[in-house]
C-alpha positions as semicolon CSV with decimal commas, in nm:
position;residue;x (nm);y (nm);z (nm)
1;X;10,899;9,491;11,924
2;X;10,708;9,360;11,616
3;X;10,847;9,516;11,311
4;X;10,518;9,544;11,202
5;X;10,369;9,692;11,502
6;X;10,219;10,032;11,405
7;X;10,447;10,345;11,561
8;X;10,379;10,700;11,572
9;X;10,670;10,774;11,386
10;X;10,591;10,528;11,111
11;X;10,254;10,701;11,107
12;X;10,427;11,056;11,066
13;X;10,677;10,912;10,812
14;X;10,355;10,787;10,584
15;X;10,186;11,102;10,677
16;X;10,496;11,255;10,502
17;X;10,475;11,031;10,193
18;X;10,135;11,012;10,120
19;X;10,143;11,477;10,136
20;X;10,515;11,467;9,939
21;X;10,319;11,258;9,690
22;X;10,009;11,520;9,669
23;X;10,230;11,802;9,604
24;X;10,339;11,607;9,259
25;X;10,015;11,522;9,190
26;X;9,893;11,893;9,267
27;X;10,195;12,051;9,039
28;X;10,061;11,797;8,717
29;X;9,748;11,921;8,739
30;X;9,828;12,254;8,744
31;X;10,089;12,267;8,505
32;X;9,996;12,367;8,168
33;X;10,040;12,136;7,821
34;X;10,219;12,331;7,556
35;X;10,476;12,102;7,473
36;X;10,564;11,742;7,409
37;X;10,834;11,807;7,706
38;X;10,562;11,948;7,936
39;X;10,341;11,603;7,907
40;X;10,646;11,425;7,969
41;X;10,692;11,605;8,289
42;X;10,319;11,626;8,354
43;X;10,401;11,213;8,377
44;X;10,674;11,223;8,545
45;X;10,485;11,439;8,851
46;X;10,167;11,206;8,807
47;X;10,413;10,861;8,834
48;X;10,617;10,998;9,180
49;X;10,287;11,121;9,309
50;X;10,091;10,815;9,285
51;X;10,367;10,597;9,375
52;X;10,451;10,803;9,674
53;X;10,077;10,851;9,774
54;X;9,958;10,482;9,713
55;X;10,297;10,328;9,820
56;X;10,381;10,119;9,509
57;X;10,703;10,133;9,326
58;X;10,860;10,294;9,596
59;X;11,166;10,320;9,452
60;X;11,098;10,417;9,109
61;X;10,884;10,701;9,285
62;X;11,122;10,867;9,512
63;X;11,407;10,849;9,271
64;X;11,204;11,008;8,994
65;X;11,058;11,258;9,254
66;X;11,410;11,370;9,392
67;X;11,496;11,356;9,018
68;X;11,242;11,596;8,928
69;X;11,273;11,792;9,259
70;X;11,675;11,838;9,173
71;X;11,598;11,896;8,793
72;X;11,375;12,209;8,845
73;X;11,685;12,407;9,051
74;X;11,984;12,443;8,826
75;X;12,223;12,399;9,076
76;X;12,189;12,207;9,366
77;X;12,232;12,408;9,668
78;X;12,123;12,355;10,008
79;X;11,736;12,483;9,980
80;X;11,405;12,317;10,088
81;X;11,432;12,137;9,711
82;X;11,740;11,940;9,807
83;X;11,618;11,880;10,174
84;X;11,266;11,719;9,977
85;X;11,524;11,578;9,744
86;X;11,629;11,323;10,060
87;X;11,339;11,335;10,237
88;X;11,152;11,128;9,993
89;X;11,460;10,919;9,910
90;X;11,449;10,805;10,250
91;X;11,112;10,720;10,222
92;X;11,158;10,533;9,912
93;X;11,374;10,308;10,036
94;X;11,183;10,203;10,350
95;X;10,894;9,990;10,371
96;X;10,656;10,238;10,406
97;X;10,471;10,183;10,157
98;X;10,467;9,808;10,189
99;X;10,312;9,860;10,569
100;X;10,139;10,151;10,535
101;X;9,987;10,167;10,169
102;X;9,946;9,943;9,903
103;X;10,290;9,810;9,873
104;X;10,205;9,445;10,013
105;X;9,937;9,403;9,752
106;X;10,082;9,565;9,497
107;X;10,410;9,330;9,592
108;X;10,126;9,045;9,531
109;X;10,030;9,161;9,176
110;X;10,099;8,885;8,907
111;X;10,331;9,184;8,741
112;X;10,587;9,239;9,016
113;X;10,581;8,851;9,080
114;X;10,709;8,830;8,710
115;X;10,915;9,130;8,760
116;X;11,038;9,161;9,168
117;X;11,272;9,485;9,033
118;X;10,865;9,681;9,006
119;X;10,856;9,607;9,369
């Protein structure tokens, strides 16, 4: 098989990723600015959700959205926040986003040539 033949379950995985990544960018643009500490967040949802939606910085994105994901539950017990928590990094750490998004150009950008780590 090609590994970059186009699957169903690749399709359902980015399917996945690309609504994971909506629901950050939904909860920044819902959540209100009172604080220096809420823009930060408000960032921090923005940053997973595009990466996760477009497919770029992969890995920053699903670390900082299972971050964020574990951060808003105290303690970590076995609910849907902990199951997201792996979901997306599992995704992150695929290639995804390099077949299935923006990854391969953004993989092309002068930036992550100079950096590879932004990849």
């Amino acid at each position: 098989m090609d590994p970059l033949e186009l699957t169903r379950l690749d399709l359902l995985w980015a399917l996945i990723r690309v609504l994971l990544g909506g629901t950050f960018l939904r909860r920044a643009w819902i959540h209100s600015l009172s604080s220096w500490s809420d823009w930060l967040l408000v960032l921090a949802l923005t940053g997973a959700g595009v990466g996760l939606v477009f497919g770029i910085v992969m890995r920053f994105a699903a670390v900082g959205a299972a971050v964020l994901l574990m951060a808003v539950h105290g303690h970590p017990t076995v609910d849907h926040r902990l199951v997201f928590a792996l979901v997306v990094l599992g995704i992150g750490f695929t290639t995804l986003g390099w077949r299935y998004g923006l990854g391969r150009w953004w993989s092309g950008t002068p930036l992550v040539q100079r950096h590879p780590w932004l990849a």
